[in-house]
C-alpha positions as CSV (number, residue, x, y, z in Angstrom):
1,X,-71.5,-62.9,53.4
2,X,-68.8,-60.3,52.8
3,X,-65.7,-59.6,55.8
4,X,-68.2,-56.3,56.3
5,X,-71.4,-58.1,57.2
6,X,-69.6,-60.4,59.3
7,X,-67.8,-57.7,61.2
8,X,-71.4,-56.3,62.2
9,X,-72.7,-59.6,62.4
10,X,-70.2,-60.6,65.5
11,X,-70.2,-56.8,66.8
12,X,-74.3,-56.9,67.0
13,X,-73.7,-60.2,68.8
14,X,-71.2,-59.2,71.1
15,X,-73.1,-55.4,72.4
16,X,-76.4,-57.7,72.7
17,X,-74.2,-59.7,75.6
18,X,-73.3,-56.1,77.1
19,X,-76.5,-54.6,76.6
20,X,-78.8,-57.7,77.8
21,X,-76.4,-58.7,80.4
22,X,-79.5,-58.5,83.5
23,X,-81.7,-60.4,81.4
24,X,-83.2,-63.5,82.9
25,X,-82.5,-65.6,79.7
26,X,-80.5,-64.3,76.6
27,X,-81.0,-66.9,73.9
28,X,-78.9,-67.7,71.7
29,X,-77.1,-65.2,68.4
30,X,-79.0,-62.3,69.7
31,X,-77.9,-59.4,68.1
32,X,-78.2,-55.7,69.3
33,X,-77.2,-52.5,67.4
34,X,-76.8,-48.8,68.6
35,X,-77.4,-48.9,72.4
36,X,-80.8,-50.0,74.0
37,X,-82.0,-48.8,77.4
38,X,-82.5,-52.0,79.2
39,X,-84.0,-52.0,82.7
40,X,-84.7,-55.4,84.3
41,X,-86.6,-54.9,87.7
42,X,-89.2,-57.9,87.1
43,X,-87.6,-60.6,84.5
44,X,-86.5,-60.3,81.0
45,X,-86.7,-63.2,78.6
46,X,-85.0,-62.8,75.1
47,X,-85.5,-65.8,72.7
48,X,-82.9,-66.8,70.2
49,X,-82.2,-64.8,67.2
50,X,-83.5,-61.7,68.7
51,X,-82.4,-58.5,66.8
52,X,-82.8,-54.7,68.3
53,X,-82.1,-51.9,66.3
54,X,-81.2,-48.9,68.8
55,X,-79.1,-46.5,66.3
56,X,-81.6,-43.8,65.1
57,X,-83.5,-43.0,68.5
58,X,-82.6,-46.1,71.5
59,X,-84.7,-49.0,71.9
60,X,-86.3,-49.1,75.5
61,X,-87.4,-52.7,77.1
62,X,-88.3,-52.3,80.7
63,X,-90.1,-54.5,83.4
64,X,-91.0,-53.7,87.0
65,X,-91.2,-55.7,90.3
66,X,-93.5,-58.3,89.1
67,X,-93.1,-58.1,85.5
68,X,-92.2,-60.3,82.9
69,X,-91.5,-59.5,79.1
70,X,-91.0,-62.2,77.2
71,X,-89.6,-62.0,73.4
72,X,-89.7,-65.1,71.3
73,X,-87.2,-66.2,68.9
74,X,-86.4,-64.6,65.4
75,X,-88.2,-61.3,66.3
76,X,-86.9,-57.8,65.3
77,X,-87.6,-54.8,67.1
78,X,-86.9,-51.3,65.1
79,X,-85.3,-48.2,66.8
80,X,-87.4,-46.1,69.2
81,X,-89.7,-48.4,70.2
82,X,-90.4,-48.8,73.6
83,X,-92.3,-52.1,75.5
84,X,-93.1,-51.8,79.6
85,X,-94.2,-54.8,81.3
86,X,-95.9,-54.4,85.1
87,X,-97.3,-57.4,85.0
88,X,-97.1,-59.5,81.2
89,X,-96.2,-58.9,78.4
90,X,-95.3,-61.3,75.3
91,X,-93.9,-61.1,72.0
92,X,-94.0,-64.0,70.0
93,X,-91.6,-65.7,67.2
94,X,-90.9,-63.8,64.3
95,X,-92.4,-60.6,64.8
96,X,-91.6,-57.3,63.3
97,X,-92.1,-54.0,65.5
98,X,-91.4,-51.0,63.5
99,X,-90.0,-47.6,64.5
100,X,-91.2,-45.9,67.4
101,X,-93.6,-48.7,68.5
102,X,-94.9,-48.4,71.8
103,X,-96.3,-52.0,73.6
104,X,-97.4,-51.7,77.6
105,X,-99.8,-53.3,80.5
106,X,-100.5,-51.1,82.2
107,X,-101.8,-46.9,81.9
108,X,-99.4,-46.0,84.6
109,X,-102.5,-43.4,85.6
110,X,-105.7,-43.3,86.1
111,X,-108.2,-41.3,84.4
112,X,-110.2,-39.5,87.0
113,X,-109.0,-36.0,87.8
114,X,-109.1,-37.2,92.0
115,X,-107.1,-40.3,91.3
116,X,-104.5,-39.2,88.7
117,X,-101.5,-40.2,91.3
118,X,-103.1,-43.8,91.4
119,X,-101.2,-46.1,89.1
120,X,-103.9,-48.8,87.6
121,X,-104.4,-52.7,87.2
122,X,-102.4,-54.0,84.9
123,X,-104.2,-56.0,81.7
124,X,-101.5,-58.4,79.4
125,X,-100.3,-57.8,76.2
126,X,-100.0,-60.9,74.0
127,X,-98.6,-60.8,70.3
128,X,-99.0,-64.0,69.0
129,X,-96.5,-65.4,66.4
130,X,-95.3,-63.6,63.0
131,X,-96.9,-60.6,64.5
132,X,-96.1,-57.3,62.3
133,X,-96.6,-53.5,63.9
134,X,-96.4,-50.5,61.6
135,X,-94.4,-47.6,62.7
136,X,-95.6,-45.7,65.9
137,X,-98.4,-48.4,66.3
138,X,-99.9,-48.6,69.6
139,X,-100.9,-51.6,71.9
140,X,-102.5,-50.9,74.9
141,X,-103.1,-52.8,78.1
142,X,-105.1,-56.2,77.5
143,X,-104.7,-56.8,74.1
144,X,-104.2,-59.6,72.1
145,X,-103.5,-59.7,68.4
146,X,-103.4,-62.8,66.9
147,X,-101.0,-64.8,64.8
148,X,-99.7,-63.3,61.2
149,X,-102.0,-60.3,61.6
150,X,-100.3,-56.5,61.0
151,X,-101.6,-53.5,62.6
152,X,-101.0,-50.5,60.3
153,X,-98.6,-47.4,61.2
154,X,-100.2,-45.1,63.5
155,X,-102.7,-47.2,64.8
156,X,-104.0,-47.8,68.5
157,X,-104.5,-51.3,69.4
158,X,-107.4,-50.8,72.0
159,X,-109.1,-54.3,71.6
160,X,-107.9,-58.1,70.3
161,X,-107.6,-58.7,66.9
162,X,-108.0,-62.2,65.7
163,X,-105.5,-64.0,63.5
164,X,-105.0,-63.3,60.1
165,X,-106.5,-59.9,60.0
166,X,-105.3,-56.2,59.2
167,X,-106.1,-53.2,61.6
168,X,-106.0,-49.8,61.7
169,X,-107.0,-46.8,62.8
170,X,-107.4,-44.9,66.1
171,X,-108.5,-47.1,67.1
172,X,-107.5,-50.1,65.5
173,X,-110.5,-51.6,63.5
174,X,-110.4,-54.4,61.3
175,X,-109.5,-53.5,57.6
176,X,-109.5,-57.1,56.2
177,X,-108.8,-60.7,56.7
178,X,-105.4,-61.4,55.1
């Protein structure tokens, strides 16, 4: 490692500390570059070895009252990608989230003309281990994908995909079993 790649190395380690500073649990050698928009209201759990990437367009995490996002260890999150959690929502260990990904549990509004105002149930998001979203891939509320399967850029993640598999597509269907 050249003087250079430590220099960034400590300096992504030190703005994670500022940047994370509300979360719940910051594990540890998390690294953060550019500058995230962070907003804890529920709880915010960062695993060890977490890296986000906020430089190009900023990285938004955000929970409400009663919700928890959890990110597990060794997972990278690309710039412009943004992950809500009303109620649940989990990232598991080495995961890859590209650019402009967008994760969250809940609609935030309902469909019908009459009720547009009302903000829905929640349904949680679960990405199981070694997880890999293409850019501007979409999860919606409820799904689960399942360990070492990627989901293709551009796609919307409507239902669960089981482990192993390639998706895409709006919506996400199954290309192949990997």
């Amino acid at each position: 490692m050249t003087l250079a790649e430590f220099a960034d190395d400590v300096r992504g380690v030190v703005a994670a500390h500022v940047w994370l500073r509300r979360a719940d649990h910051l594990g540890a050698r998390v690294r953060c570059w550019g500058r995230p928009v962070i907003r804890n209201g529920g709880r915010l759990i960062i695993g060890d070895r977490v890296r986000l990437r906020s430089t190009v367009a900023r990285t938004e995490l955000e929970t409400t009252p009663g919700g928890t996002l959890e990110i597990g260890e060794g997972t990278f999150i690309n710039y412009g990608s943004s992950i809500a959690a009303s109620d649940r929502v989990t990232i598991g260990a080495r995961c890859l989230l590209g650019t402009y990904t967008l994760v969250m549990d809940n609609a935030f509004h309902r469909l019908e003309p009459e009720r547009r105002m009302e903000r829905p149930k929640s349904a949680p998001v679960v990405l199981e281990d070694n997880v890999w979203l293409g850019a501007r891939a979409i999860v919606l509320p409820g799904v689960t994908i399942g360990t070492d399967s990627v989901i293709a850029a551009g796609s919307v993640v409507t239902r669960d995909i089981p482990p192993r598999h390639l998706a895409a597509g709006v919506p996400a269907r199954i290309v192949r079993r990997l």
